[in-house]
C-alpha positions, 0 to 999 in steps of 0.5 A: 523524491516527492512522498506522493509519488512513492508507497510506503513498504515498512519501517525501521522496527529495531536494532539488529547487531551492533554493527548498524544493521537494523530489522524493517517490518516491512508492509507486505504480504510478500516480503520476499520481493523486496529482499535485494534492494539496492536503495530505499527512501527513508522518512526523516524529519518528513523528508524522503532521505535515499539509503543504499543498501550493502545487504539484506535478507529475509527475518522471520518472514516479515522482517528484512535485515538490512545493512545500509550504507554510513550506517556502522553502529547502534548510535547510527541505527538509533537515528533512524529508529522508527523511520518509515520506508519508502520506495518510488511507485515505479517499484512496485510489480505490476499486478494483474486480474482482480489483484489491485493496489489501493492507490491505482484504482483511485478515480476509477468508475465503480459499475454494479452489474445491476444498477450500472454505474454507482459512482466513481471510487474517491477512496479506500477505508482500510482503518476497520476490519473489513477495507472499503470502497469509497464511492462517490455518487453525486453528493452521496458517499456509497461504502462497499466491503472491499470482499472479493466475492463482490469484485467481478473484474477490475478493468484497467484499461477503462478504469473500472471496476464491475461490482456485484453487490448484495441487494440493496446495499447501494440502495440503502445509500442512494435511497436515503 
């Protein structure tokens, strides 16, 4: 399995029982979905290595207690120790409405209502407080906060998503 076909789900925070099992933080704003997984992909030396999973339950609402499989002490659970999860994109719940993964909306066209077509989306900028579109227009690269008021639908179909922007947000870019 190639990383760039699956999505990064959390990873492998500590040492549960000295029996092998291990708490994974897992990357979510509802880990409840991921709680009975028969395998995730584990990253070791850069490699998406499959671990089947004996069991597993929710932690502290953002941990999952896992117990995998070949896996029976703490010096098996050191192996993995900090290793990131993985599972295919295949997995992931479909999502409907305004609601959107980053990745799937990566070369859809970015339409504000007033200005029309602004550009075609190359990115998404989640390193600061607030994510952001990143749109590309020409040569010029137009930021918008990722903030749901200024989303007004997500059109999977003709992969577009319409944008209602401040006045003179875009502007500032394409008029510079």
């Amino acid at each position: 399995m190639r990383k760039e076909d699956c999505f990064y789900l959390g990873k492998i925070a500590k040492k549960f029982s000295y029996k092998g099992e291990v708490l994974a933080w897992l990357d979510t704003d509802e880990p409840g979905l991921y709680e009975n997984l028969e395998s995730v992909f584990v990253e070791i030396n850069k490699h998406l290595v499959p671990f089947f999973i004996i069991s597993s339950s929710l932690h502290k609402n953002d941990f999952l207690r896992i117990r995998f499989e070949d896996i029976n002490s703490e010096e098996d659970a050191d192996r993995i120790m900090g290793c990131a999860l993985y599972l295919p994109l295949s997995a992931l719940p479909k999502l409907e409405g305004n609601r959107f993964y980053f990745h799937e909306i990566i070369g859809f066209t970015a339409e504000d209502q007033r200005l029309g077509d602004i550009g075609i989306i190359t990115g998404i900028n989640d390193n600061s407080a607030q994510a952001l579109f990143e749109i590309k227009k020409g040569d010029t690269e137009i930021l918008v906060p990722m903030i749901d008021d200024f989303i007004v639908k997500v059109d999977r179909e003709n992969k577009k998503i319409v944008l209602n922007t401040p006045e003179g947000l875009v502007d500032l870019y394409l008029n510079s």
